[in-house]
BANUNU-372194 format. One record per residue (C-alpha): residue number from 1; y, x, z. Coordinates in nm, 2 decimals, decimal comma, padded with zeros to 4 digits. Layout:
<r><k>NUM</k><yy>Y</yy><xx>X</xx><zz>Z</zz></r>
...
//
This chain:
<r><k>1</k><yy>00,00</yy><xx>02,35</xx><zz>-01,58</zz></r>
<r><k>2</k><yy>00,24</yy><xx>02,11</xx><zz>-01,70</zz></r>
<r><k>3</k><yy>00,28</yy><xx>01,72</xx><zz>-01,55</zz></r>
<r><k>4</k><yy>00,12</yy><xx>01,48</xx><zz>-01,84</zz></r>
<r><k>5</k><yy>00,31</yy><xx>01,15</xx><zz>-01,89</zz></r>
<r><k>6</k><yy>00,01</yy><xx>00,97</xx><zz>-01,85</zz></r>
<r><k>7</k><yy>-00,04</yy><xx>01,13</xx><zz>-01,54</zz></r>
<r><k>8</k><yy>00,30</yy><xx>01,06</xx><zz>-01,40</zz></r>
<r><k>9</k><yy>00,24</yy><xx>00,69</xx><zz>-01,56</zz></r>
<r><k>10</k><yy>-00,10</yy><xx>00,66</xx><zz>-01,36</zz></r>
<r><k>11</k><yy>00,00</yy><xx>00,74</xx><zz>-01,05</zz></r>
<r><k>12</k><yy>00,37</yy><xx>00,50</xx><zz>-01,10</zz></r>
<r><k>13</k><yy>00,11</yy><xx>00,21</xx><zz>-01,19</zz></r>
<r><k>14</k><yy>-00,12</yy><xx>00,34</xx><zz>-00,85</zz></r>
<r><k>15</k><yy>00,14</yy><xx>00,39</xx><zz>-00,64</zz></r>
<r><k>16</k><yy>00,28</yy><xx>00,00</xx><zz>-00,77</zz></r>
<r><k>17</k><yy>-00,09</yy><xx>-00,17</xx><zz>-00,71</zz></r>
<r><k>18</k><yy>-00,08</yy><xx>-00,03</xx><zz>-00,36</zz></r>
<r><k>19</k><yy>00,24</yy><xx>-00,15</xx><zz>-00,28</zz></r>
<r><k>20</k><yy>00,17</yy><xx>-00,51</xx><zz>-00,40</zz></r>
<r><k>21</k><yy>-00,18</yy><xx>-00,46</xx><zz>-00,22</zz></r>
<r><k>22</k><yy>00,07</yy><xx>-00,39</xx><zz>00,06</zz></r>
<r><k>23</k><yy>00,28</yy><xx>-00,68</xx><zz>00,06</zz></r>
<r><k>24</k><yy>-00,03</yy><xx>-00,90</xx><zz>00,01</zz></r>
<r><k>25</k><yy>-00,19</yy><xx>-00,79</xx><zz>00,33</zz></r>
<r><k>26</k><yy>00,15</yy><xx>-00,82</xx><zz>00,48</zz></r>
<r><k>27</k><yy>00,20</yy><xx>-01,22</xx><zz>00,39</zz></r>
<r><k>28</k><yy>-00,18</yy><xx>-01,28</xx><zz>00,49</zz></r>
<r><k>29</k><yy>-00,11</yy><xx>-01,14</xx><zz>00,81</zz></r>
<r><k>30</k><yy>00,24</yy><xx>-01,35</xx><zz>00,85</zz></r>
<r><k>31</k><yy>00,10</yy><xx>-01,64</xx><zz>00,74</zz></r>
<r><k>32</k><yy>-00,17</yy><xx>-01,63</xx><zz>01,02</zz></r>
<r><k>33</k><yy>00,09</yy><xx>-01,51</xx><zz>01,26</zz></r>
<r><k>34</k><yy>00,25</yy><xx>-01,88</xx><zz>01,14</zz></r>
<r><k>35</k><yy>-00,01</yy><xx>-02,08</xx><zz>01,20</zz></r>
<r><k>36</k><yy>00,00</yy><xx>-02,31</xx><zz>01,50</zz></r>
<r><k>37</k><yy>-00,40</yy><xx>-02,31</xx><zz>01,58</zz></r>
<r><k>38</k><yy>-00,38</yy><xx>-02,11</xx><zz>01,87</zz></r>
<r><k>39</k><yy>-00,76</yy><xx>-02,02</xx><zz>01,91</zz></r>
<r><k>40</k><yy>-00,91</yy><xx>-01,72</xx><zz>01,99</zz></r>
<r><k>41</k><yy>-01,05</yy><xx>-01,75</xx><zz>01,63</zz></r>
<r><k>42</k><yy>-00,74</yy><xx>-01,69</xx><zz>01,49</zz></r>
<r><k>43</k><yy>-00,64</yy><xx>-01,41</xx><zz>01,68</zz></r>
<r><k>44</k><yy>-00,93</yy><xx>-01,22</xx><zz>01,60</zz></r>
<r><k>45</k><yy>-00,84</yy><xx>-01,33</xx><zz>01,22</zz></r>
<r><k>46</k><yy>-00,44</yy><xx>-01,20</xx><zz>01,29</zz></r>
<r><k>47</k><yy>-00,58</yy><xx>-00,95</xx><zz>01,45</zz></r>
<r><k>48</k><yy>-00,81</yy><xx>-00,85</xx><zz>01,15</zz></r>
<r><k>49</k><yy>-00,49</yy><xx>-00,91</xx><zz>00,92</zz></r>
<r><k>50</k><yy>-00,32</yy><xx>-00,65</xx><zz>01,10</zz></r>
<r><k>51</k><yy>-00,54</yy><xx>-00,38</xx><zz>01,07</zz></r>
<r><k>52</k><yy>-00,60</yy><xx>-00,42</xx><zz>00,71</zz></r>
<r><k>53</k><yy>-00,20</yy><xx>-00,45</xx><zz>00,70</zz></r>
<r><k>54</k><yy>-00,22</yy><xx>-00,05</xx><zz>00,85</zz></r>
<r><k>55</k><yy>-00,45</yy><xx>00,00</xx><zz>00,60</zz></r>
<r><k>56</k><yy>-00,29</yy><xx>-00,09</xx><zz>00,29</zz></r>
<r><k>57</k><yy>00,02</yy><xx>00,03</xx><zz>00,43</zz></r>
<r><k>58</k><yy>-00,11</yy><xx>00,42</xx><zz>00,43</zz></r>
<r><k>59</k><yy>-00,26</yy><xx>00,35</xx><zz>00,07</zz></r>
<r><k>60</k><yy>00,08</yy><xx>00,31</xx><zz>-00,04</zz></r>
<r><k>61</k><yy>00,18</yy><xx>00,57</xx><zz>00,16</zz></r>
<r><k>62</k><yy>-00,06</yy><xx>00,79</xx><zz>00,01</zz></r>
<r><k>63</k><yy>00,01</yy><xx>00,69</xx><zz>-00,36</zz></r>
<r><k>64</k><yy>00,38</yy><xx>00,73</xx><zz>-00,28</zz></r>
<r><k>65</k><yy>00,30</yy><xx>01,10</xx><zz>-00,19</zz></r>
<r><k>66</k><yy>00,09</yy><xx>01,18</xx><zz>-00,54</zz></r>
<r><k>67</k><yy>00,35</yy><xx>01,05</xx><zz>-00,76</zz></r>
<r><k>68</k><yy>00,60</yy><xx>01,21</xx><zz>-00,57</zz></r>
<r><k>69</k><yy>00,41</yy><xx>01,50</xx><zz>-00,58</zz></r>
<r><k>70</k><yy>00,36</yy><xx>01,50</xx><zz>-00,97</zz></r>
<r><k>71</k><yy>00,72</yy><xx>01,40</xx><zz>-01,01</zz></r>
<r><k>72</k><yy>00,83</yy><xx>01,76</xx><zz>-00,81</zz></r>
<r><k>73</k><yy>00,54</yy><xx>01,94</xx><zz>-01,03</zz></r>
<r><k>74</k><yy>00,73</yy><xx>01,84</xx><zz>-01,38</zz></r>
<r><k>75</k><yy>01,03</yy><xx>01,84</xx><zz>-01,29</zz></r>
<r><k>76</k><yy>01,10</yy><xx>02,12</xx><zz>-01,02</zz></r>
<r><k>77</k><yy>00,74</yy><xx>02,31</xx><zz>-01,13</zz></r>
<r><k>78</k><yy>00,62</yy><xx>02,32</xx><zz>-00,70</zz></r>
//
């Protein structure tokens, strides 16, 4: 079954929003990492930051591999 291009277009605009929710989660966590409040507070709250860092980060992974994925489909048909 051929690749649509608003399939391919879909999952280039998914695999975008996860990499900006990326870098989002990314700063949040730098900027706590920058802060000079050095309470156990805010290391629960880095900490926090960090795991929704991972998290985002294997969203973008994930969208990476489905537009990859459809990419290889149109244009190499496996």
């Amino acid at each position: 079954m051929p690749v649509e291009i608003s399939d391919l277009d879909e999952k280039q605009a998914a695999y975008k929003a996860a990499v900006d929710a990326w870098v989002a989660a990314i700063r949040h966590e730098e900027a706590l990492a920058s802060q000079a409040d050095h309470s156990v507070t805010e290391i629960d709250a880095w900490e926090a930051a960090d795991d929704a860092e991972e998290e985002a980060r294997g969203r973008a992974k994930d969208a990476k591999e489905a537009y990859e994925d459809a990419l290889r489909e149109k244009f190499f048909h496996f």
